[in-house]
C-alpha positions in Angstrom: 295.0 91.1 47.2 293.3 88.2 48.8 289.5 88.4 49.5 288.0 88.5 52.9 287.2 84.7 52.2 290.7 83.3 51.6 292.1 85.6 54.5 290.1 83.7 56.9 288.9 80.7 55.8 286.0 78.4 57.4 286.7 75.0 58.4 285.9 72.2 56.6 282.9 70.6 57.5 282.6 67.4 59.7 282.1 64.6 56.7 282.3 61.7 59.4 279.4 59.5 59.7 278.9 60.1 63.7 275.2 61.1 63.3 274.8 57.3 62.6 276.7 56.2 65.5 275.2 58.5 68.0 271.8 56.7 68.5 273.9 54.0 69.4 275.7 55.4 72.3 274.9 53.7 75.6 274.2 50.3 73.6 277.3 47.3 73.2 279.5 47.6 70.6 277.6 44.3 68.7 275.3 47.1 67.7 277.7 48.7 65.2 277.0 45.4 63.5 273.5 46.9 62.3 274.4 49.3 60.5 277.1 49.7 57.3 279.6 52.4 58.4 281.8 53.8 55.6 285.5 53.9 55.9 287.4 54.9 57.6 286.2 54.1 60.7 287.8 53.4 64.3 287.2 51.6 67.6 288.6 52.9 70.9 288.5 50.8 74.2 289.6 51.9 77.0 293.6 53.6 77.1 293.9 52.6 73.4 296.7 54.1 71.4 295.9 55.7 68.3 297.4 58.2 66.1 297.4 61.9 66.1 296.5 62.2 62.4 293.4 64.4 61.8 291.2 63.0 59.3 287.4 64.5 59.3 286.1 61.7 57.4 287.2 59.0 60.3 284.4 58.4 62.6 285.8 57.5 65.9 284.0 55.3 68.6 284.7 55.3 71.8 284.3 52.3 74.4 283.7 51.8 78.0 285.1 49.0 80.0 282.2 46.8 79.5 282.1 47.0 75.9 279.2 49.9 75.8 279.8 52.8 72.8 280.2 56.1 75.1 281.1 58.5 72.0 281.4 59.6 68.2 283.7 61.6 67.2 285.4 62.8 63.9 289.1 63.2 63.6 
């Protein structure tokens, strides 16, 4: 019989590096270039297409119109 744990398990944890993006949001987009990101990593402007794929070790970053980082995300 399975244990309590393996009937409902937890969620992974969030393993993207969006913690490092965040104090970035609001800036332009050059100032990813100050800091090393680890793969994978994506950039979103506006209406991009992406893939549905679920990966918690992507961080995604989000872009306004004018180039400015609005978001991190993992996925």
């Amino acid at each position: 019989m399975p244990t309590p744990a393996e009937q409902d398990p937890k969620p992974a944890a969030e393993s993207c590096a969006k913690d490092m993006v965040t104090p970035l949001i609001g800036k332009d987009k050059s100032a990813l270039d100050t800091i090393s990101l680890p793969d994978p990593v994506r950039i979103l402007p506006p209406n991009s297409v992406m893939t549905r794929d679920y990966r918690l070790d992507r961080t995604n970053i989000d872009l306004d119109e004018d180039g400015r980082i609005v978001r991190a995300w993992c996925g």
